[in-house]
Backbone bond lengths (Angstrom), bond angles and torsions (degrees), N, CA, C in turn:
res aa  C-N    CA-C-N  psi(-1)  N-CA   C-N-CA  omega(-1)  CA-C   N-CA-C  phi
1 X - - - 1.437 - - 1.523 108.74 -
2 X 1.364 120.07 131.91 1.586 111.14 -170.65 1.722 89.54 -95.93
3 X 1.897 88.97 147.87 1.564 116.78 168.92 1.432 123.33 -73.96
4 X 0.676 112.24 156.00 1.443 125.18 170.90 1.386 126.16 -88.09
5 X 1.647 127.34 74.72 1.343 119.19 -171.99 1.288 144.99 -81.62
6 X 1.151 114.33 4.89 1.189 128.46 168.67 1.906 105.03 -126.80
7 X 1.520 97.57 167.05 1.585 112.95 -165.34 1.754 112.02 -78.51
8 X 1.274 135.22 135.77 1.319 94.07 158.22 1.037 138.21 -39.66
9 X 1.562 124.25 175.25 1.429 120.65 -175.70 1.278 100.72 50.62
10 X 1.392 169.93 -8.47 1.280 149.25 -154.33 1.735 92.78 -103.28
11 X 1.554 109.70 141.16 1.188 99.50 158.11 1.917 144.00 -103.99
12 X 0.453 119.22 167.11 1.674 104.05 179.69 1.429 115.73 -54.03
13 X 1.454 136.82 -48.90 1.131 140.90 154.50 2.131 123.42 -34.02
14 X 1.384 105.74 -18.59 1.294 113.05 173.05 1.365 107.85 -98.80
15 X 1.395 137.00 6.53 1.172 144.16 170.66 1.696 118.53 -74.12
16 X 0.728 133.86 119.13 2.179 112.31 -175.37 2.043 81.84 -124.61
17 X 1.675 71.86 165.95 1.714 111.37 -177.80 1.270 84.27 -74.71
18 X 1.542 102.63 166.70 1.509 139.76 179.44 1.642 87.28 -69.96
19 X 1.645 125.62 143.43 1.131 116.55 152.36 1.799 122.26 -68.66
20 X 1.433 97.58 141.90 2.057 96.59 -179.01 1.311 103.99 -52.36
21 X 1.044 100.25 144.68 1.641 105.64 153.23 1.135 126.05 -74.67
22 X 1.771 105.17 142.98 1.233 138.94 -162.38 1.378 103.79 -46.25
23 X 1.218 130.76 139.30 1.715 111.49 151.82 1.510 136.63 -103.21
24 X 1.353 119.14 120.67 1.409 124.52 -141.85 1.274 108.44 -83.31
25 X 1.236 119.61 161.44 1.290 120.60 171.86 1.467 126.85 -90.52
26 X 1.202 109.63 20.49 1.336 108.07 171.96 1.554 145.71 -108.49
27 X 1.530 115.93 121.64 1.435 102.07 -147.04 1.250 134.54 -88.19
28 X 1.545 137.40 150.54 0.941 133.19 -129.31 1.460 106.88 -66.36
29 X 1.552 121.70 -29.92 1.554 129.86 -173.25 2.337 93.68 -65.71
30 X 1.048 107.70 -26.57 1.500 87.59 -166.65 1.736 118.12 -66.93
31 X 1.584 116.61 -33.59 1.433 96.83 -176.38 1.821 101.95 -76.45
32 X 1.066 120.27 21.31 1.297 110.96 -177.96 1.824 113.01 -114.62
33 X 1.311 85.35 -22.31 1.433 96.65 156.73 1.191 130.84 -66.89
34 X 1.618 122.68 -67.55 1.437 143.37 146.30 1.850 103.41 -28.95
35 X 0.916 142.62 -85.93 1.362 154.07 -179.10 1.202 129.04 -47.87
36 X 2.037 105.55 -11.85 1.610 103.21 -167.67 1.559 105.34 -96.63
37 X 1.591 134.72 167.38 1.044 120.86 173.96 1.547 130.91 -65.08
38 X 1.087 111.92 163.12 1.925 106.29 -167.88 1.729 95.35 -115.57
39 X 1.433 83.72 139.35 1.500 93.95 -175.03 0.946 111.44 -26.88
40 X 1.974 115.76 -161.78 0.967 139.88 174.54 1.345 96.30 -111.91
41 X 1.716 133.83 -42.46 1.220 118.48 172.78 1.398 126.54 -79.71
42 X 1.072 125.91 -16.52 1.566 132.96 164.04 1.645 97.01 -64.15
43 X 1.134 144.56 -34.53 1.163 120.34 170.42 1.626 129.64 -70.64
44 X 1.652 93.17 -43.57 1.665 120.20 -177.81 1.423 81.81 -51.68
45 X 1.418 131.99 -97.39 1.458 115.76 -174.18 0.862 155.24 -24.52
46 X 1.226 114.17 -19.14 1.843 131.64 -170.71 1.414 89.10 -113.94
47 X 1.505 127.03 -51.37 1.707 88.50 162.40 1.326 147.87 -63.70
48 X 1.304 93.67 -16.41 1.938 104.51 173.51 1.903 112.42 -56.98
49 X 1.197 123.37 -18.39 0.883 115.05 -128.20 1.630 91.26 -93.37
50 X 1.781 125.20 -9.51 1.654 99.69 143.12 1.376 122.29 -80.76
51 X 1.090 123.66 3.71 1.354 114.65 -177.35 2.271 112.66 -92.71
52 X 1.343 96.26 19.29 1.133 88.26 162.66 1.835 102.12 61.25
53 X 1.225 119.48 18.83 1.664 114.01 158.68 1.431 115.58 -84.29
54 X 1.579 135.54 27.38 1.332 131.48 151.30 1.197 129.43 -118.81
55 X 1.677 108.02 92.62 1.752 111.33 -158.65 1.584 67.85 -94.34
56 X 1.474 70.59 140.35 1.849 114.95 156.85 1.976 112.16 30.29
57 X 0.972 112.69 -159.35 1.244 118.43 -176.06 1.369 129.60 -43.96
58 X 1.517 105.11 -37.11 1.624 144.05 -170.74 1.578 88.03 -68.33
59 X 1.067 116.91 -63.10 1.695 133.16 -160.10 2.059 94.59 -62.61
60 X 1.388 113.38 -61.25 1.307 110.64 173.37 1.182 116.45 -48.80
61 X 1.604 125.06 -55.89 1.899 116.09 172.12 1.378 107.57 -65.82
62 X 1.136 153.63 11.89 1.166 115.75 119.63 0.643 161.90 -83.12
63 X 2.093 107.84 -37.89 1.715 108.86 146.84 2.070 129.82 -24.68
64 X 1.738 105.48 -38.05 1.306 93.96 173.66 1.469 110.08 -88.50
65 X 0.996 120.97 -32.49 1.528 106.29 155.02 1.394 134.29 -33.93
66 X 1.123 122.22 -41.60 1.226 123.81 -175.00 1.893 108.45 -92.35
67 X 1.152 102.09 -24.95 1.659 104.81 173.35 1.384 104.98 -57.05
68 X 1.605 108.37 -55.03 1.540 141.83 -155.71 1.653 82.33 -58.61
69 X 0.845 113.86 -70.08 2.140 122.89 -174.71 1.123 113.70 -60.91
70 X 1.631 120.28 -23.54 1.765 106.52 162.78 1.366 115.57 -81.40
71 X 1.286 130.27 -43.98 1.545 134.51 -159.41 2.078 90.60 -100.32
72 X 1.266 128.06 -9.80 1.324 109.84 168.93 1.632 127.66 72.09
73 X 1.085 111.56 -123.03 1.514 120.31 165.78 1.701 110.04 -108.19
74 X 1.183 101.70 23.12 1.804 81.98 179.74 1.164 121.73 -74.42
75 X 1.222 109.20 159.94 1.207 116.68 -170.93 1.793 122.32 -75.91
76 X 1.275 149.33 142.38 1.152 150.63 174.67 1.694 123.36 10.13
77 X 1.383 80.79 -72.75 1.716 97.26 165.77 1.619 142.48 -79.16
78 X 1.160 80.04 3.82 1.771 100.26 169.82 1.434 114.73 -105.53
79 X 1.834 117.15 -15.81 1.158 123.51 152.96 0.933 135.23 -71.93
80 X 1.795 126.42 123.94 1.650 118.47 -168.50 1.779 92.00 -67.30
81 X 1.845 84.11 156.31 1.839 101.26 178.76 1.629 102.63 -72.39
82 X 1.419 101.97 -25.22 1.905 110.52 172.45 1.583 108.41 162.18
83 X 1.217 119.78 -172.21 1.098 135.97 -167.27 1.479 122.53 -121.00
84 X 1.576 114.79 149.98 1.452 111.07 170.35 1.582 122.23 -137.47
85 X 1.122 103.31 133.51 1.522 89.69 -157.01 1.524 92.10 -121.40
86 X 2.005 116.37 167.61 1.560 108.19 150.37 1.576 129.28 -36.75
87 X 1.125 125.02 116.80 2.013 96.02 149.64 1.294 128.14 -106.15
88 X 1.347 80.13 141.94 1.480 97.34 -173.76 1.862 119.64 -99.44
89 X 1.632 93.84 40.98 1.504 93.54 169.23 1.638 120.48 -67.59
90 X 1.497 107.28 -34.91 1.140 129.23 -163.21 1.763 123.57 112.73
91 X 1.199 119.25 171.13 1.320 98.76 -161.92 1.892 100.91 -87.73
92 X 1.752 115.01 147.53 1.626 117.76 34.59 1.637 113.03 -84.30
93 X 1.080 116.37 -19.69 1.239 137.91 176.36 1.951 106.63 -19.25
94 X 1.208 120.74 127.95 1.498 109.98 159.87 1.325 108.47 -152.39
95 X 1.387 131.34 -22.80 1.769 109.07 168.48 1.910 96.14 -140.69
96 X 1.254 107.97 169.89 1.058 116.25 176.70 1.421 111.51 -145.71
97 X 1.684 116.03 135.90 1.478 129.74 161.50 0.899 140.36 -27.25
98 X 1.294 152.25 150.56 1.321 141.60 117.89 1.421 127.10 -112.85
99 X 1.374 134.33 59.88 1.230 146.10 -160.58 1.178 109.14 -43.54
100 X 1.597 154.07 94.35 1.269 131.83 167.93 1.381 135.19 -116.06
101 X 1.365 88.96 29.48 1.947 124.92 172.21 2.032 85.88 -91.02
102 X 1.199 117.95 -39.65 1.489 105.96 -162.88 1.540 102.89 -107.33
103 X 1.552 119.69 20.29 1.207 114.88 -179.99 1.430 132.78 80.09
104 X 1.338 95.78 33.22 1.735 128.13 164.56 1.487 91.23 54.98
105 X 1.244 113.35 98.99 1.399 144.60 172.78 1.591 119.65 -133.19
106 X 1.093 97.68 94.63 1.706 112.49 155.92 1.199 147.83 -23.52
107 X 1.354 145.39 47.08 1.063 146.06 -133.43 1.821 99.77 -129.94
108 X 1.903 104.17 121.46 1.752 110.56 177.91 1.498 107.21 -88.75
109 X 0.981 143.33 134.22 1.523 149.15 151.44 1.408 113.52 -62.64
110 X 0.983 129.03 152.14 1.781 142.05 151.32 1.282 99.43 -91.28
111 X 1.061 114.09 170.84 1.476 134.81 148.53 1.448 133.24 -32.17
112 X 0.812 126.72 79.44 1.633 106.19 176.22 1.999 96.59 104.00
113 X 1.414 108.57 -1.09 1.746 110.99 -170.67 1.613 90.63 -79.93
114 X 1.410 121.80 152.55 1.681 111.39 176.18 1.218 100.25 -97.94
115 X 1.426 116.54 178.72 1.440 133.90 -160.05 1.421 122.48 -158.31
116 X 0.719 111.48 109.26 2.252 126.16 -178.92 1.543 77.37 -4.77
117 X 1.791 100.20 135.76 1.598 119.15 163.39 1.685 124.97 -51.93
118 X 1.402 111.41 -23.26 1.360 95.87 173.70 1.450 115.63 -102.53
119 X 1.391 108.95 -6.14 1.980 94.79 169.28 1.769 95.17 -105.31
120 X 1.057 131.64 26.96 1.550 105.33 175.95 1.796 89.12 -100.07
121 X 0.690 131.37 -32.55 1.877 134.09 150.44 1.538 107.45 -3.35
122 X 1.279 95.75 -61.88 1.679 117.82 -171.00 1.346 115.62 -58.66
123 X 1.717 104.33 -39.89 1.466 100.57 -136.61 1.843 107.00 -72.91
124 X 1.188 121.86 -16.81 1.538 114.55 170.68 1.129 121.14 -64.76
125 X 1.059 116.96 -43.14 1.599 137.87 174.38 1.403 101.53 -60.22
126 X 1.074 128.59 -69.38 1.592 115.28 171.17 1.481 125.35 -65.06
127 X 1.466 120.78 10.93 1.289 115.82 157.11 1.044 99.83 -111.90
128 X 1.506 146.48 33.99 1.331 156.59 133.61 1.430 111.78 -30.95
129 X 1.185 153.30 148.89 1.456 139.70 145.60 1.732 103.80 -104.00
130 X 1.206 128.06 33.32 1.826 137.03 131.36 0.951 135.47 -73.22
131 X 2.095 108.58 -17.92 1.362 98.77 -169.23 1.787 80.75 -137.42
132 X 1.573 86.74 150.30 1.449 103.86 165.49 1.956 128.17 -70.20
133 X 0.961 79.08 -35.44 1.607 108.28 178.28 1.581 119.17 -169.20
134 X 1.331 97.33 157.75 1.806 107.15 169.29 1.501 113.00 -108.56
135 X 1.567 124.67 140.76 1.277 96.87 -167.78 1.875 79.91 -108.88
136 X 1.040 129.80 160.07 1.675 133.10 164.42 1.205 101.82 -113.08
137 X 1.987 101.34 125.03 1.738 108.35 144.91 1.586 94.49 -89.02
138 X 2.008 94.27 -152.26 0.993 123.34 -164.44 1.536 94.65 -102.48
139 X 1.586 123.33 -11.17 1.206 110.51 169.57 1.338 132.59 -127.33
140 X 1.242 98.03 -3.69 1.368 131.22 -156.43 1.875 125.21 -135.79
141 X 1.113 110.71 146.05 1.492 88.73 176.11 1.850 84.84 -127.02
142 X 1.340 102.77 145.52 1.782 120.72 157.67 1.810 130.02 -91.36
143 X 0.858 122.90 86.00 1.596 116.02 178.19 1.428 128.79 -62.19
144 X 1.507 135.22 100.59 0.981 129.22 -149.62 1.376 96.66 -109.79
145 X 1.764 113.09 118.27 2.065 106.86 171.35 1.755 100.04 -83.49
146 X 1.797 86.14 -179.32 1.535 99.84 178.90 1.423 110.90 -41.62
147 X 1.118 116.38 -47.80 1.539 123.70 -163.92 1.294 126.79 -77.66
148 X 1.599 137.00 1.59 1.247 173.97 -112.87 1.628 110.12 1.61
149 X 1.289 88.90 28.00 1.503 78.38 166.41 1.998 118.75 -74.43
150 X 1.320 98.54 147.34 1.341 103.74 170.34 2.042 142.17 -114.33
151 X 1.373 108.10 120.61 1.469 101.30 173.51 1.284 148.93 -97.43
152 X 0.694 154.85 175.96 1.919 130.35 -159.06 1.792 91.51 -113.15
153 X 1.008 126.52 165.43 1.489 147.56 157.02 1.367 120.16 -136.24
């Protein structure tokens, strides 16, 4: 049965178009950034990281090295604030940090321990065994599997 879209009395001339859409500021390289697969060594590394493969200083320049070579030149906000991954210390132990808003700092959780408001978001999801890691923005979270494939949240 067809509706009736306009009011009585209304005329067609009091009707308006949809306003255009906005145009965003976001550039075309970023969902491809965010969305593209992540290495094989950006993972190998970020899982090492209970196993004690970052001696000393040496061990930190590369971890940012290798961040630095996945995300490139992006800009601020295309950089995750950090990461959360399983840990695999064993229990009480169950996820662990990677802060890199505070200068890639390491930090293990317990159970039930709380955690800065934008990675406690994460932390189920990274005790997932689907995802390798979670990476956290400021608006967004990324789910990263073994294989670097990536999913949006």
């Amino acid at each position: 049965m067809p509706r009736i879209i306009l009011t009585p009395g209304a005329s067609v001339s009091a009707v308006t178009a949809p306003a255009a859409p906005r145009a965003t500021t976001q550039t075309s390289a970023t969902p491809r950034l965010h969305l593209g697969r992540r290495s094989a060594a950006y993972l190998k590394l970020l899982a090492g990281l209970d196993h004690g493969t970052l001696p000393g200083t040496r061990g930190w320049e590369e971890l940012l090295a290798a961040i630095q070579q996945e995300f490139g030149t992006a800009s601020l906000a295309d950089v995750p604030l950090g990461i959360v991954s399983k840990c695999f210390l064993g229990p009480p132990y169950e996820v662990h940090t990677l802060d890199l808003s505070a200068h890639a700092i390491i930090e293990h959780y317990k159970a039930g321990q709380a955690m800065p408001a934008d990675f406690e978001r994460a932390r189920q999801l990274a005790r997932h065994n689907a995802y390798a890691l979670v990476e956290v923005y400021a608006t967004k979270l990324l789910l990263i599997a073994e294989d670097g494939s990536v999913t949006h949240l």
